[in-house]
N, CA, C and O atoms as CSV, one atom per row, in Angstrom:
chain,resi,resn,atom,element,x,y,z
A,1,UNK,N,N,0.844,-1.172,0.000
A,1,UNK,CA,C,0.000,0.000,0.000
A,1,UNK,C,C,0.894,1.241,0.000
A,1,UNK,O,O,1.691,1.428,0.919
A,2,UNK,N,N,0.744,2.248,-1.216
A,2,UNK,CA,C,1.849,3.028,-1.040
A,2,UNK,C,C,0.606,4.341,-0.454
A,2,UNK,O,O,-0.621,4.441,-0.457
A,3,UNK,N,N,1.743,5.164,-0.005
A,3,UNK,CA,C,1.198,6.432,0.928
A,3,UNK,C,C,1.021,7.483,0.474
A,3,UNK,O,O,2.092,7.689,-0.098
A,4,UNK,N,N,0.225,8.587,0.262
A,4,UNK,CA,C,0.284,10.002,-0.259
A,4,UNK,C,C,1.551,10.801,0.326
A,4,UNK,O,O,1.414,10.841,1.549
A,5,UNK,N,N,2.871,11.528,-0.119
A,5,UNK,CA,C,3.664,12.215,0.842
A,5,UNK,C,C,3.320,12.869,1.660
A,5,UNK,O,O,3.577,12.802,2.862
A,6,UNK,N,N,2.595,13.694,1.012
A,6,UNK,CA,C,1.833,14.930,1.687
A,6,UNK,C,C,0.788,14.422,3.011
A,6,UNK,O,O,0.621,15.275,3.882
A,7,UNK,N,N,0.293,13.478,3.144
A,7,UNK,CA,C,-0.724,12.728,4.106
A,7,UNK,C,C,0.893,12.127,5.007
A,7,UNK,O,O,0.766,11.831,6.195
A,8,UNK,N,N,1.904,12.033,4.536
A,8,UNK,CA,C,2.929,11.249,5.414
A,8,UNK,C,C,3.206,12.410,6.338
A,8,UNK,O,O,2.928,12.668,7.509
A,9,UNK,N,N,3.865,13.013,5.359
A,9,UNK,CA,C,4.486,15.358,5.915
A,9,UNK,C,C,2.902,15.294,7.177
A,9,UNK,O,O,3.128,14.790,8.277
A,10,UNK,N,N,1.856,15.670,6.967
A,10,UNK,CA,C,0.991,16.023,7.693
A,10,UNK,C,C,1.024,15.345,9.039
A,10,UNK,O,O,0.772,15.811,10.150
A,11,UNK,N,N,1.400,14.113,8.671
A,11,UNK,CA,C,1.069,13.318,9.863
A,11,UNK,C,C,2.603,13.424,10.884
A,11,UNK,O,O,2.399,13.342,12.095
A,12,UNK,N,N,3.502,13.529,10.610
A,12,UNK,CA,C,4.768,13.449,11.050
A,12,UNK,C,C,4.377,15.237,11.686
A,12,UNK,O,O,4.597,15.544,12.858
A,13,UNK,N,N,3.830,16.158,10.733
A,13,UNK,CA,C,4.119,17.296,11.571
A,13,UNK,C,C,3.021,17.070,12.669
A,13,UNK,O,O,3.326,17.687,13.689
A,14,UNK,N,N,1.976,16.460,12.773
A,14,UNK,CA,C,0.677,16.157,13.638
A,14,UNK,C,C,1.740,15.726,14.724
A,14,UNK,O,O,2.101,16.694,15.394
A,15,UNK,N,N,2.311,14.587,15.062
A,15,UNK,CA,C,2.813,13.685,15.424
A,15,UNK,C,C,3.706,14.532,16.465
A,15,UNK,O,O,3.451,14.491,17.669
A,16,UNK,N,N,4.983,15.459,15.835
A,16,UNK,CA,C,5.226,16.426,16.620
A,16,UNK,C,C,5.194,17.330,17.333
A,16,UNK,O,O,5.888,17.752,18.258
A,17,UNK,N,N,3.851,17.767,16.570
A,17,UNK,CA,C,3.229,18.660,17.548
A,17,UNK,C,C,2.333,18.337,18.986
A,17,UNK,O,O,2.098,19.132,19.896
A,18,UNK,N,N,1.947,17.001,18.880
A,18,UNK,CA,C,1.411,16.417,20.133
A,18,UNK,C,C,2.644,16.014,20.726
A,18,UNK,O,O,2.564,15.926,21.951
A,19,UNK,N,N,3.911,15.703,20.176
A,19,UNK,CA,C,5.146,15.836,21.404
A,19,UNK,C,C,5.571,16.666,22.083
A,19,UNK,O,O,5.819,16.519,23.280
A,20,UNK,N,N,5.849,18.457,20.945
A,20,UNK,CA,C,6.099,19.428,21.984
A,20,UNK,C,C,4.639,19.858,23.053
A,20,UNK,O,O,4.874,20.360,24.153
A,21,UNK,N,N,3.585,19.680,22.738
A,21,UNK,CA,C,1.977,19.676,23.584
A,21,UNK,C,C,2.676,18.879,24.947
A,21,UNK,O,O,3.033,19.460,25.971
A,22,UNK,N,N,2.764,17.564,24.722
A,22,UNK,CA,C,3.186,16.847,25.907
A,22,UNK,C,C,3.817,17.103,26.811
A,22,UNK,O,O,3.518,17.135,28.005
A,23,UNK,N,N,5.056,17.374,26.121
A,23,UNK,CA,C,6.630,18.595,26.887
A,23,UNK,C,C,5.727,19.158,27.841
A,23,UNK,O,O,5.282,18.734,28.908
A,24,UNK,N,N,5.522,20.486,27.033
A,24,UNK,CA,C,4.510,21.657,27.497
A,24,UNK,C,C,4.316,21.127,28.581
A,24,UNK,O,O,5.078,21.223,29.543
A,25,UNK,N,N,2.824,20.238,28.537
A,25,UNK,CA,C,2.222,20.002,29.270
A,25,UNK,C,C,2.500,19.443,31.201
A,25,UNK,O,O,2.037,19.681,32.316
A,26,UNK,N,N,3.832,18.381,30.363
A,26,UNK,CA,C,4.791,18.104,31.505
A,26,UNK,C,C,5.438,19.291,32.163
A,26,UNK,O,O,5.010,19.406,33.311
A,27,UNK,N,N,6.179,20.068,31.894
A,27,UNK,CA,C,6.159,21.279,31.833
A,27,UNK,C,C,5.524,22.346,33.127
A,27,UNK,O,O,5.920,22.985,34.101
A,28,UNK,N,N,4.448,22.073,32.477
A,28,UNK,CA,C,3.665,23.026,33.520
A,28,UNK,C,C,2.963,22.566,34.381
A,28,UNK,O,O,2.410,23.269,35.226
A,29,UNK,N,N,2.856,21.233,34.313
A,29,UNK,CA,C,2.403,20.246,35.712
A,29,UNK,C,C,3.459,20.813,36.530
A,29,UNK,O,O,3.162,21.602,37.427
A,30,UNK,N,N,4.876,20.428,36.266
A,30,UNK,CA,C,5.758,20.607,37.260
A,30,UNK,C,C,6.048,22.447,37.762
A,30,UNK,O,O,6.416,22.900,38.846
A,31,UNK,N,N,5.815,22.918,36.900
A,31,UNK,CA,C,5.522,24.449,37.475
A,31,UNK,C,C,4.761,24.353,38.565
A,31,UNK,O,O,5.246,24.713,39.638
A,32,UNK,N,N,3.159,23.753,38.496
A,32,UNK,CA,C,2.546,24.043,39.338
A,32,UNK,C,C,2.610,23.390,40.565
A,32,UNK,O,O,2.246,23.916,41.617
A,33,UNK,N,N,3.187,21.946,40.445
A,33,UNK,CA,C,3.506,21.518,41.773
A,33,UNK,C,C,4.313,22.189,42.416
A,33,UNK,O,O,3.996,22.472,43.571
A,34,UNK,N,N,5.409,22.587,41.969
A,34,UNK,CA,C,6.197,23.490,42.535
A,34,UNK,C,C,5.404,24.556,43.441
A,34,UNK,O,O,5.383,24.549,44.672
A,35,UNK,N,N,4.734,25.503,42.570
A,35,UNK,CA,C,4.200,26.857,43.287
A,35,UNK,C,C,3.343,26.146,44.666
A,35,UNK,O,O,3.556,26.413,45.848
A,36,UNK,N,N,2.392,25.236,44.155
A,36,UNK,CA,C,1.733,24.148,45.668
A,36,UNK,C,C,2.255,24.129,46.706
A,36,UNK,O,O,1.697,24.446,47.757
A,37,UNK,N,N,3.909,23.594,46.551
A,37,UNK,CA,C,4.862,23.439,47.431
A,37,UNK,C,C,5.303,24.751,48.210
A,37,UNK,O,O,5.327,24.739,49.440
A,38,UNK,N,N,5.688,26.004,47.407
A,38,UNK,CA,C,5.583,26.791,47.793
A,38,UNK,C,C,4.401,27.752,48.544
A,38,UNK,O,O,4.676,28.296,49.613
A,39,UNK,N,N,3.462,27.875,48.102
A,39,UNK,CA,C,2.428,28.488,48.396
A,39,UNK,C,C,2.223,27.553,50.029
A,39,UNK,O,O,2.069,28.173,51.081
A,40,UNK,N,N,2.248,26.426,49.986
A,40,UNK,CA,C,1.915,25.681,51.284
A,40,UNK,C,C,2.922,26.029,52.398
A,40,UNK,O,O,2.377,26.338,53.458
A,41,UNK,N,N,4.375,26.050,52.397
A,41,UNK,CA,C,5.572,26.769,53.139
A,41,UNK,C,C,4.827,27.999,53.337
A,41,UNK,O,O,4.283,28.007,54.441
A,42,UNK,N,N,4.487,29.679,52.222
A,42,UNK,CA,C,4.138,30.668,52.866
A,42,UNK,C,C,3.069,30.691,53.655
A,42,UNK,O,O,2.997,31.629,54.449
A,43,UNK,N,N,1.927,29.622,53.634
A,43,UNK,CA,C,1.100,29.517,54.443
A,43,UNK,C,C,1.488,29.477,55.956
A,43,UNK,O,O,1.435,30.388,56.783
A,44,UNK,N,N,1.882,28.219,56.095
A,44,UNK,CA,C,2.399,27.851,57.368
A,44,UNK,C,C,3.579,28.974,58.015
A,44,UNK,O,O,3.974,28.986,59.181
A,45,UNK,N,N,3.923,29.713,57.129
A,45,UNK,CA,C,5.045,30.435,57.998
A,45,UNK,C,C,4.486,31.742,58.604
A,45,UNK,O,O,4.870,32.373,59.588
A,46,UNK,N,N,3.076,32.063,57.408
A,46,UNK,CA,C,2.489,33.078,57.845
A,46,UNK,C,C,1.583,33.031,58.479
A,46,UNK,O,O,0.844,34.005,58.619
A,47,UNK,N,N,1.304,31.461,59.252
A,47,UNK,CA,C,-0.024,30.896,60.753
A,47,UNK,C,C,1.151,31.107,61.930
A,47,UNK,O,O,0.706,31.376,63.046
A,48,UNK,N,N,2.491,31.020,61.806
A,48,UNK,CA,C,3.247,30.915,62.250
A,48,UNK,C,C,3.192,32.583,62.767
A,48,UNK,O,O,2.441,32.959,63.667
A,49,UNK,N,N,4.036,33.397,62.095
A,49,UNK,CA,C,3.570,34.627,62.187
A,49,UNK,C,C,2.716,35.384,62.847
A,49,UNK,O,O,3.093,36.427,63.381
A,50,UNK,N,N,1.541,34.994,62.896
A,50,UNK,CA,C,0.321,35.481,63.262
A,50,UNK,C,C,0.135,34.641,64.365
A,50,UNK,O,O,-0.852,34.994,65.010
A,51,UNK,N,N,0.612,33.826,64.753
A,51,UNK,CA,C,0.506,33.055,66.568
A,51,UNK,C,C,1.458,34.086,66.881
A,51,UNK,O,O,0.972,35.027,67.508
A,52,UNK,N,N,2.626,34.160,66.625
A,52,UNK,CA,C,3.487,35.257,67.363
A,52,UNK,C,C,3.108,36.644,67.192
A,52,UNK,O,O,3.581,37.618,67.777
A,53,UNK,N,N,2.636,36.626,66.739
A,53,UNK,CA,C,1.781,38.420,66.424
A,53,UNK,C,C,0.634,38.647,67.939
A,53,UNK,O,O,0.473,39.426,68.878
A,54,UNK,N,N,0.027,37.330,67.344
A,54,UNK,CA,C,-1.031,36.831,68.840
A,54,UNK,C,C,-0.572,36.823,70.389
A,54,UNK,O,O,-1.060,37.212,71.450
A,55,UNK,N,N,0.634,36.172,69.967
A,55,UNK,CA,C,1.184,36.143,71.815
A,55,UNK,C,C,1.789,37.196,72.151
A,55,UNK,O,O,1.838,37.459,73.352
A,56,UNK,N,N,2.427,38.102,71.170
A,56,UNK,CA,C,3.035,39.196,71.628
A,56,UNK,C,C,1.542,40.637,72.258
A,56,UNK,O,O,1.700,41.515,73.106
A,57,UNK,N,N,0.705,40.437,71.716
A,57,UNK,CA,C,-0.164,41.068,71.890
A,57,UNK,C,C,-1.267,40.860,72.978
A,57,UNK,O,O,-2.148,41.661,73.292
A,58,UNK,N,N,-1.005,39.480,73.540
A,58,UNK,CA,C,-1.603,38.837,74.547
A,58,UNK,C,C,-0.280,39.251,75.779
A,58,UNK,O,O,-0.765,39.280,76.910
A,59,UNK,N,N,0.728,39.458,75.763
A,59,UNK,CA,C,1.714,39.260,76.624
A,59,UNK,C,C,1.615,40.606,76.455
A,59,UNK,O,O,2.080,40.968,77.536
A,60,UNK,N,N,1.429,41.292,76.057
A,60,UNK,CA,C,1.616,43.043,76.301
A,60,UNK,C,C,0.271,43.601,77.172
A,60,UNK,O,O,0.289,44.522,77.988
A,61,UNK,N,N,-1.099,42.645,76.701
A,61,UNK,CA,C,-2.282,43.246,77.142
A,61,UNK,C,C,-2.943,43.918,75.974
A,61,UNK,O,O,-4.144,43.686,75.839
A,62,UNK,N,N,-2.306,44.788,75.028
A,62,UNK,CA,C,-2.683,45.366,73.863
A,62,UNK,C,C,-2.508,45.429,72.868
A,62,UNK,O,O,-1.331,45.191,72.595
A,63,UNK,N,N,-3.305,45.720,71.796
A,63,UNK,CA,C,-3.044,45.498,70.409
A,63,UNK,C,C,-2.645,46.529,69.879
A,63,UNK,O,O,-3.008,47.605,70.354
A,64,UNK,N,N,-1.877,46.492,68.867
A,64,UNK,CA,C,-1.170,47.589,68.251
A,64,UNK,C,C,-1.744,48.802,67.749
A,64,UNK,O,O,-1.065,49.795,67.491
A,65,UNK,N,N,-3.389,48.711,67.562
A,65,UNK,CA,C,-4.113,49.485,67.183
A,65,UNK,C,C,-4.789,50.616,68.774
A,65,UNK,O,O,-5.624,51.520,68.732
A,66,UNK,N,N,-3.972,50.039,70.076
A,66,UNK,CA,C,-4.881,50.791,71.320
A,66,UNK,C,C,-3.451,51.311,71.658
A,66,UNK,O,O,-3.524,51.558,72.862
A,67,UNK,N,N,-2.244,51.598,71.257
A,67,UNK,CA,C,-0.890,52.328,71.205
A,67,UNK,C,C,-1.420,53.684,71.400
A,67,UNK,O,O,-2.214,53.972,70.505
A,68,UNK,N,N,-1.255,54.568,72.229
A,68,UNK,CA,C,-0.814,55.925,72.053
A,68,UNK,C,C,-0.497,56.322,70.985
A,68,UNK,O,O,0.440,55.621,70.602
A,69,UNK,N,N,-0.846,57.372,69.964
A,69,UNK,CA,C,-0.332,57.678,69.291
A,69,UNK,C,C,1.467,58.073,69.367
A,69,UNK,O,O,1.521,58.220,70.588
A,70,UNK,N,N,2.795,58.310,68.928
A,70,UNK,CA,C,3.989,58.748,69.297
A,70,UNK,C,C,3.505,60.259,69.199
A,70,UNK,O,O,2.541,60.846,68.707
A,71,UNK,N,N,4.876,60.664,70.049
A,71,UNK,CA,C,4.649,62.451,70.298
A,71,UNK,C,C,5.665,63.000,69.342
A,71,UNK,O,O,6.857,62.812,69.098
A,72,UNK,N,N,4.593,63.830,68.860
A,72,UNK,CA,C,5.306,64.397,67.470
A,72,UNK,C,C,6.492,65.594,67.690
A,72,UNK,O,O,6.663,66.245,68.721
A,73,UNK,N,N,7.346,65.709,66.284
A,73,UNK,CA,C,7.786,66.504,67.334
A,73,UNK,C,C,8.093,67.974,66.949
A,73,UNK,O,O,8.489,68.766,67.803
């Protein structure tokens, strides 16, 4: 059975182009796990944060917003 070239060309460029798609695709899976990974670290560092924000403000009695204004000068 012989082949049309042009139906061969088409298919070979088809063929490649669902390889670099794949790449891609691999690609940006791993982008996004990444940012996951990250985004989950700034979470936790910034519950972290905000307990010590909490205890410092519990250990003072007041919140930063019942401060005296400073005296100007």
């Amino acid at each position: 059975m012989t082949q049309d070239p042009s139906l061969t060309e088409r298919l070979d460029r088809l063929e490649t182009r669902v390889a670099y798609q794949d790449q891609a695709i691999e690609d940006l899976n791993q982008i996004i796990t990444d940012q996951w990974k990250q985004l989950e670290l700034l979470r936790r560092q910034f519950a972290r944060l905000d307990e010590q924000v909490r205890d410092a403000t519990a250990a003072t009695g007041t919140s930063p917003g019942q401060e005296p204004p400073p005296p100007h000068y």
